[in-house]
Wavefront OBJ file of the C-alpha trace (Angstrom):
o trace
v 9.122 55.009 32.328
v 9.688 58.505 31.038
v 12.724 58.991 28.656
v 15.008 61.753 29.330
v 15.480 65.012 26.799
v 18.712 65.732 25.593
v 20.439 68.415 26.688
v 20.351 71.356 24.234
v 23.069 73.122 26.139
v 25.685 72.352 29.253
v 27.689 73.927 31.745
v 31.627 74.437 30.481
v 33.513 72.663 33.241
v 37.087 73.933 34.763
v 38.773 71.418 36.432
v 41.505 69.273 36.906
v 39.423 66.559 36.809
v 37.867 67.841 33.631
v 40.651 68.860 31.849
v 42.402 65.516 31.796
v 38.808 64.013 30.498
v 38.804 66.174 27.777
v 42.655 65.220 27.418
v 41.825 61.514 26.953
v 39.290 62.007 24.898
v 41.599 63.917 22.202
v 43.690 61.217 22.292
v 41.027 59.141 22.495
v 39.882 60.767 18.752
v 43.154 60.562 17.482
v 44.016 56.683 17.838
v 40.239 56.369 15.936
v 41.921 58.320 13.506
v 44.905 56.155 12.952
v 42.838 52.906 13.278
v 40.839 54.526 10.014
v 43.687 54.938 8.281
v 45.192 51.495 9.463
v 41.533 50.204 8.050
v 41.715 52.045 4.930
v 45.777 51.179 3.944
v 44.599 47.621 4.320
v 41.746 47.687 2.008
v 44.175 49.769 -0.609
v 47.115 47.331 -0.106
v 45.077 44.434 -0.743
v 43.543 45.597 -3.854
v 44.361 43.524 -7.022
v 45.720 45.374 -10.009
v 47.716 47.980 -7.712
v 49.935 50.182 -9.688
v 47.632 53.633 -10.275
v 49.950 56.768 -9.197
v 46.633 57.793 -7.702
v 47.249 54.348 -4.636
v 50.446 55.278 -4.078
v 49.681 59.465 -3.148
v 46.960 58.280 -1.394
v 48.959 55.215 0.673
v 51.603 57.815 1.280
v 48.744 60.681 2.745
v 47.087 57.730 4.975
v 50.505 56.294 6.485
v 51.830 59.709 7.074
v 48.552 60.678 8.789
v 48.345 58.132 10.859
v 51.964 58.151 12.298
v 51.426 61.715 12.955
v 48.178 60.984 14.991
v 49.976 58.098 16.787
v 52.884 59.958 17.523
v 50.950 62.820 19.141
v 48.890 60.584 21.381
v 52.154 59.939 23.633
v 52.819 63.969 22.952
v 52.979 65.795 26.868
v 52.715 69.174 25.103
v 50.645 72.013 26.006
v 50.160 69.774 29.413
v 47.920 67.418 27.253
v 49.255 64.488 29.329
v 49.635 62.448 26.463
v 50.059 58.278 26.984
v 53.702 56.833 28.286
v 55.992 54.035 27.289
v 54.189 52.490 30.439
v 51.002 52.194 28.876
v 52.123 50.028 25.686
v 52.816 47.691 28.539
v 49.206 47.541 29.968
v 47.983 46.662 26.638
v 48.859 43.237 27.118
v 50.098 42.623 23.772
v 52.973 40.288 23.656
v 56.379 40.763 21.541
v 58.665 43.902 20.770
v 55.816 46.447 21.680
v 58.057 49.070 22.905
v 60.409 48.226 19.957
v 57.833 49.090 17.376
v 56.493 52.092 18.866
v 60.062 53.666 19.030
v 60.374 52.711 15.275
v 56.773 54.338 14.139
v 58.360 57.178 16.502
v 61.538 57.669 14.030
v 59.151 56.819 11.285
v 57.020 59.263 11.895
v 60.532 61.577 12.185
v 61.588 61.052 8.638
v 58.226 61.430 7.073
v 57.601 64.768 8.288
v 61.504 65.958 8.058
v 62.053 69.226 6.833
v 65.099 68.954 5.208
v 64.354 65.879 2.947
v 62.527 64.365 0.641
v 60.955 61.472 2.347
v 59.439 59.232 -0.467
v 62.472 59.396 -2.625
v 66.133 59.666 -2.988
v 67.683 62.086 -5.425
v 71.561 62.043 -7.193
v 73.032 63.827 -9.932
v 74.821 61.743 -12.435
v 77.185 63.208 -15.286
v 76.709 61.204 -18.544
v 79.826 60.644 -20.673
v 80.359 60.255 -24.419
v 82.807 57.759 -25.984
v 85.732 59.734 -24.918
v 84.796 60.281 -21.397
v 83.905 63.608 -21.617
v 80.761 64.609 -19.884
v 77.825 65.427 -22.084
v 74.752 65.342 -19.817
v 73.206 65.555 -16.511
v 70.767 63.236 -15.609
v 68.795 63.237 -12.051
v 68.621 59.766 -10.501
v 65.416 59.408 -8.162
v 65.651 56.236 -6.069
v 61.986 55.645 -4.482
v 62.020 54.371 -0.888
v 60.399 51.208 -0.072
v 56.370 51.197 0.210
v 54.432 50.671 3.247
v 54.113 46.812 4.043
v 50.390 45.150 5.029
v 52.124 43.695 8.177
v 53.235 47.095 9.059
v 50.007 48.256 9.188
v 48.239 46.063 10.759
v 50.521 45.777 13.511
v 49.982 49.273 13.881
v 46.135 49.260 13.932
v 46.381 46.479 16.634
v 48.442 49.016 18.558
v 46.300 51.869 18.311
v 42.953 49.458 19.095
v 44.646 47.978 22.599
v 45.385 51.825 23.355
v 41.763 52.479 22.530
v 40.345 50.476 24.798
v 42.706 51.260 27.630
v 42.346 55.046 27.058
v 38.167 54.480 26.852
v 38.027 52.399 30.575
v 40.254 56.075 31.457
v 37.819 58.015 30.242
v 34.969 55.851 32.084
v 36.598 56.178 35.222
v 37.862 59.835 34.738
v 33.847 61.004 33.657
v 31.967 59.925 36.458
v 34.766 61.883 39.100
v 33.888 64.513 36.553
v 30.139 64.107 37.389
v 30.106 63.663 41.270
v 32.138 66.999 41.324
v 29.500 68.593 39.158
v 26.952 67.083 41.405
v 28.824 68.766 44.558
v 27.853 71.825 42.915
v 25.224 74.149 43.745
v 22.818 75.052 41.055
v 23.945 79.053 41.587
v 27.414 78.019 40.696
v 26.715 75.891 37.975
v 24.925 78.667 36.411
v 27.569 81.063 36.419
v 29.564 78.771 34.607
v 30.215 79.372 30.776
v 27.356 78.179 28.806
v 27.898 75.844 25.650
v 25.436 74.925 23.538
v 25.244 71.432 21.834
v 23.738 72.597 18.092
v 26.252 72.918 15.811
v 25.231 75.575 14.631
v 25.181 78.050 17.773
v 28.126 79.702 19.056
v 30.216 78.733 22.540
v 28.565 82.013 24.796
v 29.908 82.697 28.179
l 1 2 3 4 5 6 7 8 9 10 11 12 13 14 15 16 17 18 19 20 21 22 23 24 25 26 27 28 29 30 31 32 33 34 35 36 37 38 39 40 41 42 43 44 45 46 47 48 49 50 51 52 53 54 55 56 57 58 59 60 61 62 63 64 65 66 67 68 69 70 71 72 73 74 75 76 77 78 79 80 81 82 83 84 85 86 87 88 89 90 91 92 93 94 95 96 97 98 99 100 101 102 103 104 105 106 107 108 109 110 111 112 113 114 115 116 117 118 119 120 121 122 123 124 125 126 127 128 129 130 131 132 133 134 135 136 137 138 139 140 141 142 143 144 145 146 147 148 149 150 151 152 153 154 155 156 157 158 159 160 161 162 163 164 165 166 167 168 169 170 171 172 173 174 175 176 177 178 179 180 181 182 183 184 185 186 187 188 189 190 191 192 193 194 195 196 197 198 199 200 201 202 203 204 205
């Protein structure tokens, strides 16, 4: 048995067909991304001794980054055909699924608002002396409640039962890819754009 090279270079493929595989596998990318973060919030979260600034910028960076990834799976912008309520229903996963994907939706709202501060809360407070007069300002921050374990997990689980439905997609969705590039003739294949697979070469048409 003879082993097969790897391709150095491929043929840049058009279609419908081929268009919504390289749709899935974006989103396909981006719930690995959230299930990273979701991984790495855990470990953090669980560490003894929390209470270093540092945890809490970095807790804040991985939940934000990972609602933002979620969110955008389900995104039908730019005709990406993103994933539908319908979906979190094929995952099989029992409870208030649809519940807590609206919430990490509005999540996901207030944490990358514009016109607030998301983390904290912020008043101004006059300070009075013994006669009631005011004598100061202070600025009262209130912080908002950290992310929760629970939260997280339950999130991960999400984004893993999405994995694996988007992946069968993809599965089925690549080989229609590859009987229509099979259906081709090797004339027209070659006067289709030419992408090469090293890194370090440019996309040539």
């Amino acid at each position: 048995m003879t082993e097969t090279a790897a391709p150095t270079a491929v043929r840049r493929m058009s279609t419908p067909e081929s268009a919504e595989l390289a749709n899935l596998a974006s989103i396909f990318e981006d719930l690995q991304f959230v299930l990273k973060c979701c991984e790495e919030l855990v470990a953090r979260l669980a560490r003894p001794g929390r209470g270093d600034p540092t945890d809490d910028v970095v807790s804040h960076s991985l939940w934000t980054a990972a609602l933002v990834a979620y969110v955008r799976c389900f995104s039908i912008a730019r005709k990406r055909g993103g994933l539908t309520e319908q979906d979190l229903k094929e995952t099989g996963l029992q409870g208030e699924v649809l519940e807590w994907h609206k919430m990490l939706c509005r999540l996901r709202d207030h944490l990358t608002a514009s016109s607030a501060n998301p983390r904290e809360r912020f008043v101004i407070g006059a300070a009075q002396d013994a006669e009631g007069r005011a004598n100061g300002i202070a600025i009262v921050s209130t912080p908002l409640p950290p992310v929760e374990e629970l939260a997280v997990r339950q999130t991960g689980r999400l984004a893993m039962e999405l994995t694996t439905l988007v992946d069968r997609r993809m599965g089925e969705r690549q080989r229609v890819v590859f009987e229509s590039a099979r259906g081709m003739s090797a004339r027209l294949l070659n006067s289709l754009p030419e992408v090469r697979l090293d890194p370090a070469e440019e996309i040539r048409s």
